[in-house]
Backbone and ligand atoms as CSV (ligand in chain L), in Angstrom:
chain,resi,resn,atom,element,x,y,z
A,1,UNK,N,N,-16.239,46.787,-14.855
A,1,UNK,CA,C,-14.814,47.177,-14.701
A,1,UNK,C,C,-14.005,45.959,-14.274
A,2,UNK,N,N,-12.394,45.755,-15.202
A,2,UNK,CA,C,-11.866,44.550,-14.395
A,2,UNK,C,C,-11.657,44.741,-12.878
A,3,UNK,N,N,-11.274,43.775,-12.716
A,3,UNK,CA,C,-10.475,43.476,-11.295
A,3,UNK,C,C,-8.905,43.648,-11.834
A,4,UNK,N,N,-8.071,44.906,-10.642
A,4,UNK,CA,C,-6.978,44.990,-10.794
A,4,UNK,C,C,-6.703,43.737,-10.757
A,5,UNK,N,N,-6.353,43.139,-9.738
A,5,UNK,CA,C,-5.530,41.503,-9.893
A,5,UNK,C,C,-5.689,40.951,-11.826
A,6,UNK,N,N,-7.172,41.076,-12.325
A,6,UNK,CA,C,-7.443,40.345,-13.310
A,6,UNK,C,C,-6.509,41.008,-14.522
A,7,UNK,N,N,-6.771,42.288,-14.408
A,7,UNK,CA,C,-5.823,43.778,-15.152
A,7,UNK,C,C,-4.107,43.095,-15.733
A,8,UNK,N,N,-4.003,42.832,-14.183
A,8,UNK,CA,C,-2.126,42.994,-14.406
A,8,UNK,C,C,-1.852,41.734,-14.548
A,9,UNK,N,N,-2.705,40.890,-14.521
A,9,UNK,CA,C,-2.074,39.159,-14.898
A,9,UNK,C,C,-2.644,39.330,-16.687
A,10,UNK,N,N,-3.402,40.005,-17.045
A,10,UNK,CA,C,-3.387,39.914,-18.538
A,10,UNK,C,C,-2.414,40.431,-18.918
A,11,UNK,N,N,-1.983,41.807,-18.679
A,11,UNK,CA,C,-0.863,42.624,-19.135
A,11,UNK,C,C,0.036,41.783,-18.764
A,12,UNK,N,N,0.223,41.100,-17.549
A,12,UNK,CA,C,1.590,40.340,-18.015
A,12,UNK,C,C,2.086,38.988,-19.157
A,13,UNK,N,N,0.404,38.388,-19.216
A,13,UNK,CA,C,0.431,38.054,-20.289
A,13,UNK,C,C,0.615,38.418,-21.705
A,14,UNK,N,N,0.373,39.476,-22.271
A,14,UNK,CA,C,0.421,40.329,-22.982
A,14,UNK,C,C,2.469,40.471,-23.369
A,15,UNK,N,N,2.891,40.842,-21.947
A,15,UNK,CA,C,4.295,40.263,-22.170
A,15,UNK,C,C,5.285,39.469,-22.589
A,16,UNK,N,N,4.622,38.007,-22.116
A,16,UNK,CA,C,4.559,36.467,-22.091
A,16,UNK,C,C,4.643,36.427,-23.792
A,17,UNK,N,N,3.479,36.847,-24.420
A,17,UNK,CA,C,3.375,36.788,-25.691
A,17,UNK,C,C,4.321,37.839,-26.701
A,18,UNK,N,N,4.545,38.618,-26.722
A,18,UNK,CA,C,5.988,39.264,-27.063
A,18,UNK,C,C,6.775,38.945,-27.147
A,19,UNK,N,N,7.343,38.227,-25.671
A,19,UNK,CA,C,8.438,37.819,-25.421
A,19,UNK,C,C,8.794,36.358,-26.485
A,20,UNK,N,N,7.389,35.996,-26.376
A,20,UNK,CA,C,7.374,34.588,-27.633
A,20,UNK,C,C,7.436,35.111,-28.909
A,21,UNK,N,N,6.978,36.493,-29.633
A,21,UNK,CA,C,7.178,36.642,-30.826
A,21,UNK,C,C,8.908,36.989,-30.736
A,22,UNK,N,N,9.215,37.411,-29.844
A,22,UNK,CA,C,10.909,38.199,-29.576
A,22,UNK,C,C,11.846,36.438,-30.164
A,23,UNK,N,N,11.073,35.285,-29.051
A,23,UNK,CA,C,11.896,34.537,-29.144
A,23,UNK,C,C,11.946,33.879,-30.484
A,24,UNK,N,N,10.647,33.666,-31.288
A,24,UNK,CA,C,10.623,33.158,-32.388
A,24,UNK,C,C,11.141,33.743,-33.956
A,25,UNK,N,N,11.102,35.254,-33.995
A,25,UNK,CA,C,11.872,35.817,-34.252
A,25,UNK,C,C,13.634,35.657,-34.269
A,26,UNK,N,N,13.796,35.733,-33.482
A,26,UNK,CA,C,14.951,35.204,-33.046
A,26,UNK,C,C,15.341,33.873,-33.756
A,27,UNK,N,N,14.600,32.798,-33.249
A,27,UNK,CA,C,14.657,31.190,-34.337
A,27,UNK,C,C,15.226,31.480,-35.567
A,28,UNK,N,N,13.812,32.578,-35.874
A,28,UNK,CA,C,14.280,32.533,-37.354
A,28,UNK,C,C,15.273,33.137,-38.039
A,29,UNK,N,N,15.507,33.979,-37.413
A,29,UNK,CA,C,16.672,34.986,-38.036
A,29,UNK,C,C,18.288,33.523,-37.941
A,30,UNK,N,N,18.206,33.090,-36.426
A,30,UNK,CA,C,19.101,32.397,-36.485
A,30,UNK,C,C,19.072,31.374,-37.820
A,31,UNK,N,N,18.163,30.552,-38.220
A,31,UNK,CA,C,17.605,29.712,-38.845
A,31,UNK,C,C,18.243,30.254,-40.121
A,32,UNK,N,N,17.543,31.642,-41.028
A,32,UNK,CA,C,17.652,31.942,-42.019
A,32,UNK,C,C,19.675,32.409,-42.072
A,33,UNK,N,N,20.260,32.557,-41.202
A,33,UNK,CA,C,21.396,32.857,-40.980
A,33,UNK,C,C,22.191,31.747,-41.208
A,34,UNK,N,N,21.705,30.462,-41.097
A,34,UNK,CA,C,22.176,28.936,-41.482
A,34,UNK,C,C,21.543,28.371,-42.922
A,35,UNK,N,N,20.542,29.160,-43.048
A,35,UNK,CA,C,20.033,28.505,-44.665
A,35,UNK,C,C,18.965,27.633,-44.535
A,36,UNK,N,N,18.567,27.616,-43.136
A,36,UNK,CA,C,17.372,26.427,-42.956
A,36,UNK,C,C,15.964,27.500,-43.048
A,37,UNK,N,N,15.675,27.833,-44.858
A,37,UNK,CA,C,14.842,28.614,-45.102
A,37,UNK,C,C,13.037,28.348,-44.191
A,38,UNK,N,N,13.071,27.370,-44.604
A,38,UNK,CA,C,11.984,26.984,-44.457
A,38,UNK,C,C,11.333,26.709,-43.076
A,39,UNK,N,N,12.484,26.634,-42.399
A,39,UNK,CA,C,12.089,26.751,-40.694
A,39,UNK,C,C,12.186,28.212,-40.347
A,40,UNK,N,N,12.338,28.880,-41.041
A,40,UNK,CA,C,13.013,30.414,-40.728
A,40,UNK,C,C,11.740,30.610,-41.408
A,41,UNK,N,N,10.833,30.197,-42.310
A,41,UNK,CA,C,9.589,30.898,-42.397
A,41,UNK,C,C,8.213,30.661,-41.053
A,42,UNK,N,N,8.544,29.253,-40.877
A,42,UNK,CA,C,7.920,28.427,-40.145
A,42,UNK,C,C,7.638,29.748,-38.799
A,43,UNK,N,N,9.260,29.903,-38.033
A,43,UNK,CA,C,8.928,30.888,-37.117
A,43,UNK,C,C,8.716,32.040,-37.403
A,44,UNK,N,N,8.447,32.688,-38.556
A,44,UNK,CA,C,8.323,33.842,-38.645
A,44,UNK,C,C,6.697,33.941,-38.413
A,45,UNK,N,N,5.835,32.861,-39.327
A,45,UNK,CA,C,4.874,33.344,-38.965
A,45,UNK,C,C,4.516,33.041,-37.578
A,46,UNK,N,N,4.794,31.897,-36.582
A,46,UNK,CA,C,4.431,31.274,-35.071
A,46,UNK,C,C,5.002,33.176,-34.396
A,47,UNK,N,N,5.802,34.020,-34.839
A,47,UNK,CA,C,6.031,35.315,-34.192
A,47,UNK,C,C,5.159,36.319,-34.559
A,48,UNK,N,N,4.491,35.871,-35.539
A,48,UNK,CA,C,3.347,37.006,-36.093
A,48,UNK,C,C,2.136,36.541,-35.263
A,49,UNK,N,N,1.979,34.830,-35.350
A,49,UNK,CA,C,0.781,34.313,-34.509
A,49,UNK,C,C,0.694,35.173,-33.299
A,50,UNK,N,N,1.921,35.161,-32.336
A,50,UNK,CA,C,2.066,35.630,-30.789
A,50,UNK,C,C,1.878,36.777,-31.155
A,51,UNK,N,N,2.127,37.858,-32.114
A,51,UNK,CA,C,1.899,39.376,-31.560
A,51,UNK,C,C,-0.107,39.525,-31.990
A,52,UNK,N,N,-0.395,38.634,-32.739
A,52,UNK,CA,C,-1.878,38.541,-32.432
A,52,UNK,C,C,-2.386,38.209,-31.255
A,53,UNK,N,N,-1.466,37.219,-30.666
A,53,UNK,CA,C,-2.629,36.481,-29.336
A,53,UNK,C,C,-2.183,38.178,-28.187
A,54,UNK,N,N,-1.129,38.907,-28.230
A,54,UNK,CA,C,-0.828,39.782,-27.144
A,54,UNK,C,C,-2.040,41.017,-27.572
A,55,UNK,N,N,-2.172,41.051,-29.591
A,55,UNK,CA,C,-3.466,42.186,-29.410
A,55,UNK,C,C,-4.594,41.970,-29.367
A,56,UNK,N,N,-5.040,40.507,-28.928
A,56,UNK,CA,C,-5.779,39.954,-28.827
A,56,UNK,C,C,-6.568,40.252,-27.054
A,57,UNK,N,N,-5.323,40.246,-26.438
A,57,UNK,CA,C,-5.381,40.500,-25.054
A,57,UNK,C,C,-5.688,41.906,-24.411
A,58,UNK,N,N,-4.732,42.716,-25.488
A,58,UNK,CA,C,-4.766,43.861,-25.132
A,58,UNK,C,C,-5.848,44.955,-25.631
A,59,UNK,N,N,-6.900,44.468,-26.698
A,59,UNK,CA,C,-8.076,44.783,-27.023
A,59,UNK,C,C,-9.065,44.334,-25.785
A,60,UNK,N,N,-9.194,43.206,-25.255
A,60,UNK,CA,C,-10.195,42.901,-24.066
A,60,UNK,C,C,-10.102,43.709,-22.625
A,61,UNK,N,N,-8.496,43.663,-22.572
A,61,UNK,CA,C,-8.481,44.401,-21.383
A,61,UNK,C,C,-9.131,46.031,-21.440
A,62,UNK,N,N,-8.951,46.505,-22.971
A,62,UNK,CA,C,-9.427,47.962,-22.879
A,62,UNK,C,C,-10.692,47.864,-22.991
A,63,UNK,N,N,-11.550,46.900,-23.468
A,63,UNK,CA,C,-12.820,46.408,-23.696
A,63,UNK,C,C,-13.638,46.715,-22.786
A,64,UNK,N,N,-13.140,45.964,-21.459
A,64,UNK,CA,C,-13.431,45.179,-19.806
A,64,UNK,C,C,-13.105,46.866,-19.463
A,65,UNK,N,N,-12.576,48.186,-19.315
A,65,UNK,CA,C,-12.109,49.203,-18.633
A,65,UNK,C,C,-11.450,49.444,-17.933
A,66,UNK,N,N,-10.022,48.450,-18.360
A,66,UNK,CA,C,-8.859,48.363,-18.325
A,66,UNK,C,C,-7.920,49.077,-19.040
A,67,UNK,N,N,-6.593,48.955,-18.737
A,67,UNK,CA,C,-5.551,49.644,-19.644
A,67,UNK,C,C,-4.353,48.486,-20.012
A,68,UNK,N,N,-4.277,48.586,-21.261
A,68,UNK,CA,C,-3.279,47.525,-21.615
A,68,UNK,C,C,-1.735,48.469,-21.398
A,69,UNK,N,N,-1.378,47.567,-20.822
A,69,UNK,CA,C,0.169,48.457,-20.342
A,69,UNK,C,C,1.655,47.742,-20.693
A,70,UNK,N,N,2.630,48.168,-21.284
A,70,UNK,CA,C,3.687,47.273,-21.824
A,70,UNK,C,C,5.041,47.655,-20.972
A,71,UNK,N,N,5.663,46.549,-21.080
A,71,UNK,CA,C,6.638,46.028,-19.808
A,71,UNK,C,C,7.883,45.835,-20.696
A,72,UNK,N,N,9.029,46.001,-20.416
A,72,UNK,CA,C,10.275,45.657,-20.943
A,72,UNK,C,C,10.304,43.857,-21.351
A,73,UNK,N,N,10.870,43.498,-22.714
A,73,UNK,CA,C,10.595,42.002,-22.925
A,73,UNK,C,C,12.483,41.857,-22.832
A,74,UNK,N,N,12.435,40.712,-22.346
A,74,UNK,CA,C,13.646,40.196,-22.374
A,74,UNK,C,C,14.290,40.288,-23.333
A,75,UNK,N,N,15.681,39.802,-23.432
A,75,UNK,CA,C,16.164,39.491,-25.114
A,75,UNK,C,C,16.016,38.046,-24.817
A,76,UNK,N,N,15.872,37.702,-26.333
A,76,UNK,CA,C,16.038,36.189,-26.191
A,76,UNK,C,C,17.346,35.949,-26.742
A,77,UNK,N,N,18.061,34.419,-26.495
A,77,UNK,CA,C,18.610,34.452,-27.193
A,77,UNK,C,C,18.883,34.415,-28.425
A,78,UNK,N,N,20.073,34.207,-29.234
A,78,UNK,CA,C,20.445,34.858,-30.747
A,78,UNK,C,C,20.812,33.418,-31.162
A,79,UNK,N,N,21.456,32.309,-30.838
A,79,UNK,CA,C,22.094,31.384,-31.287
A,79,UNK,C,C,21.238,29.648,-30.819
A,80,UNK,N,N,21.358,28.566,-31.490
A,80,UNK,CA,C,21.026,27.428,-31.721
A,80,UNK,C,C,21.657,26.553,-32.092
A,81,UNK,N,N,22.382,25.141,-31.643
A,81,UNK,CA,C,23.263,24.431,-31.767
A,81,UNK,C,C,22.773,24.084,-32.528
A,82,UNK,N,N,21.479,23.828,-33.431
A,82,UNK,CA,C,20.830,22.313,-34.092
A,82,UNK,C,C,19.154,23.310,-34.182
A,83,UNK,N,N,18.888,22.588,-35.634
A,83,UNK,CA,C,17.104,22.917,-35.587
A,83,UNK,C,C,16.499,21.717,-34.068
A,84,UNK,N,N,17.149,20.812,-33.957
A,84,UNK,CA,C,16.477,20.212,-32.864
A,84,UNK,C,C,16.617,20.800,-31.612
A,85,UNK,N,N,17.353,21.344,-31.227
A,85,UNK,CA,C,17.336,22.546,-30.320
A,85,UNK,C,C,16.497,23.091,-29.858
A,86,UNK,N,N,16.733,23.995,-31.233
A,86,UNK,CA,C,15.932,25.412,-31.250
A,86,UNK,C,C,14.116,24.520,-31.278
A,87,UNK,N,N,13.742,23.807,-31.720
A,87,UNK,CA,C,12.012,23.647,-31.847
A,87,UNK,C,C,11.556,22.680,-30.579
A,88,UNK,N,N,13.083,21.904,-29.842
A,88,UNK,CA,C,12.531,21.538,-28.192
A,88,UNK,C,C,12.532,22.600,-27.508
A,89,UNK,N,N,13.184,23.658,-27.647
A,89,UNK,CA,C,13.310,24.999,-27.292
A,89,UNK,C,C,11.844,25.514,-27.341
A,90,UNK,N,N,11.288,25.204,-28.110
A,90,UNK,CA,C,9.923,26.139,-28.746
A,90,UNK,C,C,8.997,25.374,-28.377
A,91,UNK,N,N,9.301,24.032,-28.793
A,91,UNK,CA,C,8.133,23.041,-27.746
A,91,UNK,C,C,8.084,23.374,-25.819
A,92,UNK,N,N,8.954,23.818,-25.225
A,92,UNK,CA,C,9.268,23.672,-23.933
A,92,UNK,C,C,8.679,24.705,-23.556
A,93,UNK,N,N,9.002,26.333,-24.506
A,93,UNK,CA,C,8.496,27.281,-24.146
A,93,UNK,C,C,6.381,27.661,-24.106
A,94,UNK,N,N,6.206,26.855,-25.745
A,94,UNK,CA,C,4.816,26.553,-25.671
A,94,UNK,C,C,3.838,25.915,-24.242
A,95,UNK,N,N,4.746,24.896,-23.772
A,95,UNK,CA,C,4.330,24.085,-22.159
A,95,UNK,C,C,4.530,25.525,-21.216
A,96,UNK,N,N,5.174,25.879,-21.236
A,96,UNK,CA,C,5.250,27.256,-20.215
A,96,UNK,C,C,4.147,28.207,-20.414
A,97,UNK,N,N,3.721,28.977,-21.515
A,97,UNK,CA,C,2.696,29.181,-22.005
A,97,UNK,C,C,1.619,28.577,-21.689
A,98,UNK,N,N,1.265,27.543,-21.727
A,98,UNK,CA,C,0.018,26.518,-21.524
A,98,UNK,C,C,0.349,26.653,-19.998
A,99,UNK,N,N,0.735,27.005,-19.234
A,99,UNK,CA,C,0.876,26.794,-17.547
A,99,UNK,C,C,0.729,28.479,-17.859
A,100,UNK,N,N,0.862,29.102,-18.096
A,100,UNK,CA,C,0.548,31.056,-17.817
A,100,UNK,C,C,-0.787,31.190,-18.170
A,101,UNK,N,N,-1.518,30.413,-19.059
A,101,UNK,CA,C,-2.555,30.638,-19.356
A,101,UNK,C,C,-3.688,29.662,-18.319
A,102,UNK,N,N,-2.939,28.661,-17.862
A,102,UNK,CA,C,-3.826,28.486,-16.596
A,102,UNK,C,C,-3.954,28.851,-15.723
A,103,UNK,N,N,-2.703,29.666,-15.337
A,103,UNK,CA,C,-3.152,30.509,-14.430
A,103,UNK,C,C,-4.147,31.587,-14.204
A,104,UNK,N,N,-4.079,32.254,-15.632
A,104,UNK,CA,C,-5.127,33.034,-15.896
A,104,UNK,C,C,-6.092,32.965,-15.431
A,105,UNK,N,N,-6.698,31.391,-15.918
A,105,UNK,CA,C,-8.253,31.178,-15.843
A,105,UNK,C,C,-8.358,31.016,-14.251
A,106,UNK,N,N,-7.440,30.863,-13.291
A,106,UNK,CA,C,-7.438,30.305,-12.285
A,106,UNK,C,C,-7.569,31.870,-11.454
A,107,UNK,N,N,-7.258,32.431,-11.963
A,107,UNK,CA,C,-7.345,34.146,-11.529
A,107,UNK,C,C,-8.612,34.369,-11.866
A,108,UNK,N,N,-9.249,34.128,-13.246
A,108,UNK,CA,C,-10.404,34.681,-13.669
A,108,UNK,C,C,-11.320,33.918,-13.055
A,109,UNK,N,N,-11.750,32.754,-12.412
A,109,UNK,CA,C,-12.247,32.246,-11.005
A,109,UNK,C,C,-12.307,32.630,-9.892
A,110,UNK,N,N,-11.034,32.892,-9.403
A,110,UNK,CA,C,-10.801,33.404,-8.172
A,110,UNK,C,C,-11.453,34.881,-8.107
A,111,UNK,N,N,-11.444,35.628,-8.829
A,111,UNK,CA,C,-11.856,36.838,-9.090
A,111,UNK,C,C,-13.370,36.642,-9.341
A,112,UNK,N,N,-14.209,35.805,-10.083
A,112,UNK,CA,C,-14.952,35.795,-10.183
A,112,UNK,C,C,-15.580,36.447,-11.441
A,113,UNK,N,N,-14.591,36.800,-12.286
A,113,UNK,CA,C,-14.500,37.427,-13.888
A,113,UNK,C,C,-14.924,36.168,-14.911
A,114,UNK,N,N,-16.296,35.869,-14.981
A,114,UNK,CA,C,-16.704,34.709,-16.020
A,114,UNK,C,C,-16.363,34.924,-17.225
A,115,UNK,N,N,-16.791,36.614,-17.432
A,115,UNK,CA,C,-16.656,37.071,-18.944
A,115,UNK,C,C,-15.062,36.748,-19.398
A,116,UNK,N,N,-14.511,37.366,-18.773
A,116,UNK,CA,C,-12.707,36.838,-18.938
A,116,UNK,C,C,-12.618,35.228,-18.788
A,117,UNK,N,N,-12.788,34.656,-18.374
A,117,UNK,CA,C,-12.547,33.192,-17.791
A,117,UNK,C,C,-13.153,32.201,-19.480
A,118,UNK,N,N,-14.000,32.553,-19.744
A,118,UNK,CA,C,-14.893,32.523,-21.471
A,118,UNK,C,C,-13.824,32.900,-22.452
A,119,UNK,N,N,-13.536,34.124,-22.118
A,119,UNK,CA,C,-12.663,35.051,-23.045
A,119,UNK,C,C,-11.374,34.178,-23.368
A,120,UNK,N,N,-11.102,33.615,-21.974
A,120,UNK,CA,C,-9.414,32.360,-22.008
A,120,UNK,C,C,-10.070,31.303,-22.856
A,121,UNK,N,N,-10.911,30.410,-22.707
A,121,UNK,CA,C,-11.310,29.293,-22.930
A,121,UNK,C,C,-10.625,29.195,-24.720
A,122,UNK,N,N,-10.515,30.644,-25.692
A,122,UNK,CA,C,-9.591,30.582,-26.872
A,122,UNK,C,C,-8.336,30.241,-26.529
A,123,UNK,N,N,-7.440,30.533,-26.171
A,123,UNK,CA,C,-6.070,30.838,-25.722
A,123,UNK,C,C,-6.011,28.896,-24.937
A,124,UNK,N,N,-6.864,28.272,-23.978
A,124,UNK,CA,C,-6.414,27.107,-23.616
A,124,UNK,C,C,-6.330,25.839,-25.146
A,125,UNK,N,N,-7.782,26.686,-25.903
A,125,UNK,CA,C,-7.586,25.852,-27.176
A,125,UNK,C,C,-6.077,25.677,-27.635
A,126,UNK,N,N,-6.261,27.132,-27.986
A,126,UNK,CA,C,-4.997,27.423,-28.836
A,126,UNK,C,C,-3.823,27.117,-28.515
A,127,UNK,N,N,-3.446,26.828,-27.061
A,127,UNK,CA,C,-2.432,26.006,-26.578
A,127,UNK,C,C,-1.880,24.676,-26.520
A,128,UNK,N,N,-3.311,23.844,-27.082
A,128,UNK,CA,C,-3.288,22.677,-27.453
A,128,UNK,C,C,-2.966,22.413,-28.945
A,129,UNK,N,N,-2.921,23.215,-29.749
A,129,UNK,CA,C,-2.915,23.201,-31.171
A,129,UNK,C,C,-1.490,23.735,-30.861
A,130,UNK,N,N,-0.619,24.440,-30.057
A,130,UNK,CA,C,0.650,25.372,-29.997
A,130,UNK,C,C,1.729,24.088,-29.832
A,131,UNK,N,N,1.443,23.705,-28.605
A,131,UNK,CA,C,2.120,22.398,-28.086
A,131,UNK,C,C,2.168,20.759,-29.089
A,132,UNK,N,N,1.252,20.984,-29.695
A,132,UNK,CA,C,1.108,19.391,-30.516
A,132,UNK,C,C,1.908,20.016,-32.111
A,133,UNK,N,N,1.780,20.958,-32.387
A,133,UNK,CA,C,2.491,21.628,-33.678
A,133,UNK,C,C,4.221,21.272,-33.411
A,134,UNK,N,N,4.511,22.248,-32.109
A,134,UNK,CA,C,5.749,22.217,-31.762
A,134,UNK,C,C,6.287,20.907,-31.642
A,135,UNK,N,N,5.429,19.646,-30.943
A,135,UNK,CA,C,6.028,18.818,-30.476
A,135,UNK,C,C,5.775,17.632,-31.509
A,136,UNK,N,N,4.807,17.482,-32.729
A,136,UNK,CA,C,5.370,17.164,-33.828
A,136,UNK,C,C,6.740,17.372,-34.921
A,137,UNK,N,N,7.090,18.265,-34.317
A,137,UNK,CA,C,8.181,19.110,-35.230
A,137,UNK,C,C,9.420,18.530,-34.626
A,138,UNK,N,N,9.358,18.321,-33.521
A,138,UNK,CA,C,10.681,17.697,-32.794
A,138,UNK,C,C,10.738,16.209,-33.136
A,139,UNK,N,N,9.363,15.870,-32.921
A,139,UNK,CA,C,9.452,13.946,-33.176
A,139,UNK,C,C,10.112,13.740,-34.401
A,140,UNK,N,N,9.592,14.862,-35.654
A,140,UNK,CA,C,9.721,14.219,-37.063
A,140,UNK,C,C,11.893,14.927,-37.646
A,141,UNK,N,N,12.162,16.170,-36.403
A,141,UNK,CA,C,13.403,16.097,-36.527
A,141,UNK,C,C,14.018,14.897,-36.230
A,142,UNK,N,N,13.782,14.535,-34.577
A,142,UNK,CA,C,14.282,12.887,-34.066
A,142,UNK,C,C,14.233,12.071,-35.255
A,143,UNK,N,N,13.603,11.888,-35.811
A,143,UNK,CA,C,13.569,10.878,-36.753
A,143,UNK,C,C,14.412,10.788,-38.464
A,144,UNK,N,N,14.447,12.216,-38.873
A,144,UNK,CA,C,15.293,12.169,-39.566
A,144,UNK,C,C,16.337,12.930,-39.506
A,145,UNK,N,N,17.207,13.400,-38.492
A,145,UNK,CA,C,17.989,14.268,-38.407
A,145,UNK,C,C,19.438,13.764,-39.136
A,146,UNK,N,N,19.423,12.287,-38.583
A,146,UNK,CA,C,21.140,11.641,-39.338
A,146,UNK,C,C,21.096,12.092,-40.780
A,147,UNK,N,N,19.866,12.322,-41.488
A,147,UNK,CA,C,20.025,12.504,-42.924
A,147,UNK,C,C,19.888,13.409,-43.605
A,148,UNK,N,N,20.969,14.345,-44.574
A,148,UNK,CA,C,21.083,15.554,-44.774
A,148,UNK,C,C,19.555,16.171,-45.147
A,149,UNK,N,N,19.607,14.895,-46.524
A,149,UNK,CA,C,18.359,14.993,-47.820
A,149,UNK,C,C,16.997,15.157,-46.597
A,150,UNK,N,N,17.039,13.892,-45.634
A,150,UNK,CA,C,15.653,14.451,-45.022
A,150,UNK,C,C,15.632,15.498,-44.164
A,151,UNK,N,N,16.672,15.889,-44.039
A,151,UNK,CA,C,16.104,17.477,-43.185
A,151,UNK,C,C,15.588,18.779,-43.932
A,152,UNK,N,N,16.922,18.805,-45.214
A,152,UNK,CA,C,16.287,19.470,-46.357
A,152,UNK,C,C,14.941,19.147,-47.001
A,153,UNK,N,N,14.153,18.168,-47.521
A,153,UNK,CA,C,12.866,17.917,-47.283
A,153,UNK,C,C,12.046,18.425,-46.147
A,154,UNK,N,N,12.119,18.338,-44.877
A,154,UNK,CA,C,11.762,18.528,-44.087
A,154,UNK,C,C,11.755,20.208,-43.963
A,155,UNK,N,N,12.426,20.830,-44.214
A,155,UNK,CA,C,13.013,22.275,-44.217
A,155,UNK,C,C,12.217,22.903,-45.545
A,156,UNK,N,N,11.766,21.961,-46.254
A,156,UNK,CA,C,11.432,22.434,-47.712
A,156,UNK,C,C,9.701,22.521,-47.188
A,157,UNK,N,N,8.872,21.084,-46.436
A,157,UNK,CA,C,7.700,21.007,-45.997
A,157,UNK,C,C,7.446,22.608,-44.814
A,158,UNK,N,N,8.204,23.096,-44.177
A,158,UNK,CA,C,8.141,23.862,-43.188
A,158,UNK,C,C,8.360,25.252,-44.085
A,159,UNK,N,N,8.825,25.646,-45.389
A,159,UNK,CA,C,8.458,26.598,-45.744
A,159,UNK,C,C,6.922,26.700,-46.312
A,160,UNK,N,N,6.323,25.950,-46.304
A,160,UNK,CA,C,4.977,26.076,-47.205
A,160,UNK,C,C,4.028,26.839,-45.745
A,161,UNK,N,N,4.927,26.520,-44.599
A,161,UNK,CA,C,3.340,27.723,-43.653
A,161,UNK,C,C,3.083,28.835,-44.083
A,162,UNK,N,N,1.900,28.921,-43.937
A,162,UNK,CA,C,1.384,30.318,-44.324
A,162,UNK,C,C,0.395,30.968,-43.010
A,163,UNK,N,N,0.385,31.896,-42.697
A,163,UNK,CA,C,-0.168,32.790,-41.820
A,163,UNK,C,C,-1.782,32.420,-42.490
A,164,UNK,N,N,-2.501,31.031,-42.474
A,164,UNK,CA,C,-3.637,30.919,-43.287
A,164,UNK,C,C,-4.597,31.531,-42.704
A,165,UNK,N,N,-5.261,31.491,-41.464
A,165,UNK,CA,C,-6.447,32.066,-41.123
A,165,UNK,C,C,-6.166,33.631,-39.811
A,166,UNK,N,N,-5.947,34.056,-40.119
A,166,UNK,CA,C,-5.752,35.312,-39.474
A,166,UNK,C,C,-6.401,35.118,-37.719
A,167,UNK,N,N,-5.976,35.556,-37.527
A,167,UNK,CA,C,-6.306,35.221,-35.509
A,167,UNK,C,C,-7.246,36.534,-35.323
A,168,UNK,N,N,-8.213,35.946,-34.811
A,168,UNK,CA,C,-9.512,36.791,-34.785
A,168,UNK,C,C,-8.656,37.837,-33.284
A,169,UNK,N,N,-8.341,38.769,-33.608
A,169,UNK,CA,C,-7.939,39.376,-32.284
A,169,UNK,C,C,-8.519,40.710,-31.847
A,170,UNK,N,N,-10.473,40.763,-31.945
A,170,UNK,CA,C,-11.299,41.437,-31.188
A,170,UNK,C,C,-11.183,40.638,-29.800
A,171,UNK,N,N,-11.646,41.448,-28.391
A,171,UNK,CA,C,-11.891,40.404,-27.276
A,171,UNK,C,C,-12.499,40.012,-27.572
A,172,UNK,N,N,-13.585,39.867,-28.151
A,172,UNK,CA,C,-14.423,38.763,-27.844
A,172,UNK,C,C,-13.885,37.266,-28.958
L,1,OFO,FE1,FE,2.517,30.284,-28.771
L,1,OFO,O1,O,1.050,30.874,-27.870
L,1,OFO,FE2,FE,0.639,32.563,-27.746
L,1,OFO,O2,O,-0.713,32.226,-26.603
């Protein structure tokens, strides 16, 4: 059986991750609302990624003999001065993420929950692949933003994501 403490820091994670499909969602709608197709696909799927990593969470906790429990998600916001914005925006929020998920493991220690603490060791990966995605995306805006043609290129490379390997989201 979990440990309450272990219980309600997943479920709030579980939140955490919502709240990231809410916000990326959001990107995109703004995005596709400006014509920057291809970043507007970009976040659509990074919002499909997050509602995997939350049923990802919320399968283990019922796993462990827990209850996955859902919490009011913020709104995010609706608007973006600039794609450079909006993806330091997304880079900044990913670093926040990567600090919720250490906490986790730092709970699943303290608690003494190995099986959970194993169970994170995906999610710290995956935070490293979250953060270096995002924060490529900002360098290569910095770099060509003065120029219409290369953003449109750039906008054209960012529609080709595809939701390629499906996120294994059994707990284990
Ligand atoms: Fe963007 O990351 Fe979920 O966990």
């Amino acid at each position: 059986m979990i440990d309450k403490k272990m219980e309600d820091a997943l479920n709030n994670q579980i939140n955490e991750e919502l709240f990231s499909a809410y916000l990326y969602f959001a990107m995109a709608a703004d995005f596709e609302h400006k014509n920057w197709l291809g970043m507007a696909n970009w976040m659509k799927i990074q919002a499909q990624e997050e509602m995997a990593h939350a049923l990802k969470l919320y399968n283990w906790i019922n796993e462990r003999g827990g209850k996955a429990e859902f919490q009011a998600i913020k709104m995010p916001q609706s608007n973006w001065d600039s794609p450079l914005a909006a993806f330091k925006e997304a880079y900044g929020h990913e670093q926040h993420i990567t600090s919720c998920i250490y906490d986790l493991v730092k709970t699943a220690r303290n608690t003494g929950d190995i099986a959970t603490e194993i169970f994170l060791q995906w999610f710290v990966t995956e935070q490293v692949e979250e953060e270096s995605n995002a924060s490529a995306i900002v360098d290569q805006i910095e770099k060509v933003q003065e120029s219409t043609n290369a953003m449109v290129m750039l906008d054209k490379e960012l529609g080709f994501r595809t939701l390629a390997t499906p996120v294994q989201v059994s707990g284990e």
